[in-house]
ROPAVEX-845032 format. One record per residue: y, x, z of N, C-alpha, C in turn. Coordinates in steps of 0.02 Angstrom, whole numbers, padded with zeros to 5 digits, always signed. Each point is the difference from the previous one (the first is absolute). Example, Ala and Ser with C-alpha at 12.3 -4.5 7.8 and 13.67 -1.06 7.14 Angstrom:
BEGIN
-00284+00660+00390+00059-00045+00000+00060+00045+00000
+00053-00018-00036+00059+00042+00003+00055-00039+00037
//
This chain:
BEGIN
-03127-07145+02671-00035-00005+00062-00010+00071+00028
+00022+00001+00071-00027+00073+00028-00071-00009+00028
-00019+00058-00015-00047+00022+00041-00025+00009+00057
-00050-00038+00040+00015+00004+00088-00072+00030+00045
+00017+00032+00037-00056+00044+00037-00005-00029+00059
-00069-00036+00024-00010-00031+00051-00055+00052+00032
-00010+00012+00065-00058+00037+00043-00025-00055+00043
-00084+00014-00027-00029-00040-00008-00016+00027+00096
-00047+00073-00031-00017+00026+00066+00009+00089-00002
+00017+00015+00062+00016+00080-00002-00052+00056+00022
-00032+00013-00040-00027+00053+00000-00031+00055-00006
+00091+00026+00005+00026+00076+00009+00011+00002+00052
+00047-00040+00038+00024+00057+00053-00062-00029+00065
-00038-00038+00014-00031+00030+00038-00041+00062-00009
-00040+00021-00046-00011+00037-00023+00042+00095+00004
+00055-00025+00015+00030+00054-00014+00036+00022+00073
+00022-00068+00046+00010+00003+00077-00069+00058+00026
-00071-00046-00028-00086+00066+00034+00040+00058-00015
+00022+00014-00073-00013+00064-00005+00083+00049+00004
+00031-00028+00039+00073+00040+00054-00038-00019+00043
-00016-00048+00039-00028+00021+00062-00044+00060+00009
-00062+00007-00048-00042+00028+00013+00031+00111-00001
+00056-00031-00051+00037+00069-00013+00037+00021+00064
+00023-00041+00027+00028+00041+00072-00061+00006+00059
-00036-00019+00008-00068+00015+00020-00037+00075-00026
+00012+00046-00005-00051+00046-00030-00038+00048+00029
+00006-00040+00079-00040+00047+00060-00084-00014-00029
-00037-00067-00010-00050-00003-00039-00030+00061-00049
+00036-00015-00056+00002+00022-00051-00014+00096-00005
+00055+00031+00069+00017+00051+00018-00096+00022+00050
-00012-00048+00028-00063-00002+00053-00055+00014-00036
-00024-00049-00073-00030+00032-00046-00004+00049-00036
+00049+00055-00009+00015+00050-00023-00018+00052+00027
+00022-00015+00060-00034+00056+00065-00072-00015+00017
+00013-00055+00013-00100+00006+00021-00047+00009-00068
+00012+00009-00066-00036+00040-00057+00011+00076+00016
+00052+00012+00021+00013+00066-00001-00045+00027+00072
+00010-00030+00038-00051+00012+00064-00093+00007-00024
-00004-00034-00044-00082-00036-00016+00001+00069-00042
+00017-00002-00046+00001+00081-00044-00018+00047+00025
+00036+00022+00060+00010+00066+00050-00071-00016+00005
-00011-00038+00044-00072-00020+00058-00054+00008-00061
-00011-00012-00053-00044+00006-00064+00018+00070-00002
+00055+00043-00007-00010+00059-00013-00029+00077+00024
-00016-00038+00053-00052+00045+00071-00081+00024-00046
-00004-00061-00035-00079+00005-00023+00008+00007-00078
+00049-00041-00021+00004-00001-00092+00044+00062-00019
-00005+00058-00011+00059+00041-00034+00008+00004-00071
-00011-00075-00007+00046-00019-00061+00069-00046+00013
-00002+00013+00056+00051-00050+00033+00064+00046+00037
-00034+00052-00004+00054+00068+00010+00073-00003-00057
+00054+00035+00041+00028+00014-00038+00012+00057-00038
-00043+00047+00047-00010+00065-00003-00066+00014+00025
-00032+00068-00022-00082+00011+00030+00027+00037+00059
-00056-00010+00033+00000+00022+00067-00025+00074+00016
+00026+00048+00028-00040+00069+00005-00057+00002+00046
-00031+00037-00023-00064+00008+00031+00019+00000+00077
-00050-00001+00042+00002+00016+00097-00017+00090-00020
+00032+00021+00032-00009+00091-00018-00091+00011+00039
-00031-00032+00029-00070-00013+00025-00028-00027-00047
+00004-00014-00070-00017-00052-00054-00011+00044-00051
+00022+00077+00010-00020+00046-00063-00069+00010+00025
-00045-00006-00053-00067+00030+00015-00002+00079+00023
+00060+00052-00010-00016+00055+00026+00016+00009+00070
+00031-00055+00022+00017+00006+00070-00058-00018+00036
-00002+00039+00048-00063-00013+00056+00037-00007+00063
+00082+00007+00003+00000-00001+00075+00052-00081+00022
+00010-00014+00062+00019-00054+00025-00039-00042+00007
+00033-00065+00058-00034-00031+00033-00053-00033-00061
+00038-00024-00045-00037-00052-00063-00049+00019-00038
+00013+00075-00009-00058+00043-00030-00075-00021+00003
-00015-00025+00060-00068-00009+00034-00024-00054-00034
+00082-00051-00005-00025-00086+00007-00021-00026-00073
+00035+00049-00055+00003-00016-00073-00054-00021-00023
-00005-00047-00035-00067-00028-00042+00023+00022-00067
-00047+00004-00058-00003+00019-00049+00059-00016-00036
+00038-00056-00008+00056-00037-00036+00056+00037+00045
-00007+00028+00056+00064+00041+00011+00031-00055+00054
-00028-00033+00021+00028-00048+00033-00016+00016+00101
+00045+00009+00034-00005+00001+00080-00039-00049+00014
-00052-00012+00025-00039-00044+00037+00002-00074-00061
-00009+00002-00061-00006-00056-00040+00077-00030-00011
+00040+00035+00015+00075-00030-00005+00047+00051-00025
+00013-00058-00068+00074+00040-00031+00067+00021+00024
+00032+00057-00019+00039+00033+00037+00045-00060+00019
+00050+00019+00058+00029-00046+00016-00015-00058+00054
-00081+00004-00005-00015-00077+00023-00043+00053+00072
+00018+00019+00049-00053+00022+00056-00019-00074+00057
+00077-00028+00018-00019-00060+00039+00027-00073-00035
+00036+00020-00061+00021-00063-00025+00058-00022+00034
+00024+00040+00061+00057-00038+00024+00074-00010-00072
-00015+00069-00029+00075-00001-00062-00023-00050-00021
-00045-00024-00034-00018-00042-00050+00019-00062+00002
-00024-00027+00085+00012-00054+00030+00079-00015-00003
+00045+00064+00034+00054+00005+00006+00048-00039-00059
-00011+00014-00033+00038-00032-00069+00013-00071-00012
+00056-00012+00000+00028-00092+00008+00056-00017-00032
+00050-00032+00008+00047-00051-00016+00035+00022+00070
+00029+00028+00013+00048+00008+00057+00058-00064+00022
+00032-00011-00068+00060-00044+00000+00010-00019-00055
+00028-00078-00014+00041-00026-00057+00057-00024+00016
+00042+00012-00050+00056-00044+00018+00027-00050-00074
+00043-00029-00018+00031+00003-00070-00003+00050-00047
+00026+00051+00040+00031+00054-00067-00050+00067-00004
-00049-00020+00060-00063+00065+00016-00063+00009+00015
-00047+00027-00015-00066-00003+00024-00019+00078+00029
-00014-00011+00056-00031+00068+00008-00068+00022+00022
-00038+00024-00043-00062+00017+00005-00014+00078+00043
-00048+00006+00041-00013+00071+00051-00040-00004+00033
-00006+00059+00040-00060+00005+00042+00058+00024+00074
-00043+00011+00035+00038-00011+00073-00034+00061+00036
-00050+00054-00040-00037+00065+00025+00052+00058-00013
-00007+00030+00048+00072+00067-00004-00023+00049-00037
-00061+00006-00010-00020+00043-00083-00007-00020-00059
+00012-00081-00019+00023-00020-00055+00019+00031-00040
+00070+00005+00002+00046+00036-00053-00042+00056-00014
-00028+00051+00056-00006+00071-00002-00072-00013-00077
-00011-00056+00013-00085+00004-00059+00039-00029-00055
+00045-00050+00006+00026-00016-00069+00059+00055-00039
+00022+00028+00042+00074+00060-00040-00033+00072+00011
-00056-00001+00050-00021+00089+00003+00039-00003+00091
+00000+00071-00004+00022+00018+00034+00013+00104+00021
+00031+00022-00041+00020+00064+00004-00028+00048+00052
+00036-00029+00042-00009+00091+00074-00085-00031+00028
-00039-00054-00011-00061+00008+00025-00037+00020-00076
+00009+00013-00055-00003+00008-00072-00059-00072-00012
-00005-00047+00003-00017-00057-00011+00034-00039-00064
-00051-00014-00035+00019-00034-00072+00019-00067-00002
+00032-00014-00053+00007-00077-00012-00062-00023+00009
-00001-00063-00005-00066-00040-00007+00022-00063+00006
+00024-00029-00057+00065-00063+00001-00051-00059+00002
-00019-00037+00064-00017-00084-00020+00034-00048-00029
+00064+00002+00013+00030-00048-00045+00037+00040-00051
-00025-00048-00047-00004-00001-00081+00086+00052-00031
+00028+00046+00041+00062+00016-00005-00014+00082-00023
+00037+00046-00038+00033+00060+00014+00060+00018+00006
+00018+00002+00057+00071+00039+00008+00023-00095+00016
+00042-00009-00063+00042-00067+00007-00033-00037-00065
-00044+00025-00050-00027-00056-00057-00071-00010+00011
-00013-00055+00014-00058-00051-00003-00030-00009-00054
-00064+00025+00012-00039+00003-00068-00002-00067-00028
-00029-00005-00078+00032-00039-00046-00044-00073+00032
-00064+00024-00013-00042-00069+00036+00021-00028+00071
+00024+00039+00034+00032-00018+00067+00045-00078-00021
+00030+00061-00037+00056-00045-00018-00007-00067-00042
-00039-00003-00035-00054-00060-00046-00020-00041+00050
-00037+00017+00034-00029-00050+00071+00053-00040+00041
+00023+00059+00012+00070-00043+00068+00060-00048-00040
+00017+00021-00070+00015-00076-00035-00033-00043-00030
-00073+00015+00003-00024-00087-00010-00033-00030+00048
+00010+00044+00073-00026-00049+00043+00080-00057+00009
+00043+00059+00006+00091-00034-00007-00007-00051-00034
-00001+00012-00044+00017-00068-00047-00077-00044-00020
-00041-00004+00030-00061-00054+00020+00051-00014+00056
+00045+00038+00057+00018-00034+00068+00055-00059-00040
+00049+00021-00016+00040-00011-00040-00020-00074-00020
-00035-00006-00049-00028-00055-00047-00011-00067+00053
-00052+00025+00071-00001-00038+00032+00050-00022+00058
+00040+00021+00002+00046-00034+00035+00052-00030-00022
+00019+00023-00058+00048-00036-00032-00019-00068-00056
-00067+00000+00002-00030-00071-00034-00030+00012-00078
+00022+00079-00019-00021+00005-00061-00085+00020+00013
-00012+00000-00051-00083+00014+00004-00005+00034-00069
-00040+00062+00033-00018+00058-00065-00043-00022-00044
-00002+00026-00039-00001+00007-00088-00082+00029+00006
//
């Protein structure tokens, strides 16, 4: 007598149709990645543990300095009018978003034309780094990097039908 294999009911391949669909889909997936990486930055205005790098002092922020506009405004913590460097109107702060997704891309930025100049420095005005998002140079600090794949793959889990552990 042979042996005979009857299917009763299938399921694998629906199961496995969610998860190719959900794989050519990875504008989601890509959206969560960036908007952690956006939320980080925006936390890193106030948390500089969220830095990827420390931030240099405001040259008005050495206690031996007495001169410039800020000089006057400093409260004891070194802070311009109760606000950490960086933050005078909040417009950078605000600035920071999700620009675009596509399949194969996410792009996270700000849309202020001194951006870059606070996150890379800026030379001929001698202006320092002061990186909000979680980057130096081209490597992303390690927790950056910890965060933005498990918000990924929490995105991940839910769209493709699996459910985390």
């Amino acid at each position: 007598m042979k042996p005979t294999v009857r299917l009763v009911q299938d399921l694998i391949t629906p199961d496995l149709r969610r998860k190719i669909e959900a794989a050519r889909r990875a504008a989601p997936v890509l959206r969560a990645g960036a908007q952690e990486l956006v939320n980080i930055a925006r936390r890193s205005f106030r948390d500089p543990s969220l830095r990827a790098a420390p931030w240099a002092a405001r040259k008005s922020d050495d206690p031996k300095t007495t001169y410039g506009p800020d000089a006057r405004r400093r409260n004891a913590a070194g802070k311009v009018n109760g606000k950490p460097l960086l933050i005078k109107t909040t417009s950078l702060l605000r600035s920071l978003r999700v620009l675009s997704v596509t399949n194969d891309r996410a792009i996270a930025a700000s849309d202020r034309p001194y951006a870059r100049a606070h996150q890379f420095g800026y030379p001929p005005r001698n202006l320092s780094a002061r990186p909000f998002f979680p980057f130096v140079g081209k490597v992303i600090a390690k927790f950056a990097h910890t965060k933005i794949g498990q918000a990924m793959k929490a995105k991940w889990e839910s769209i493709s039908g699996r459910r985390p552990k």
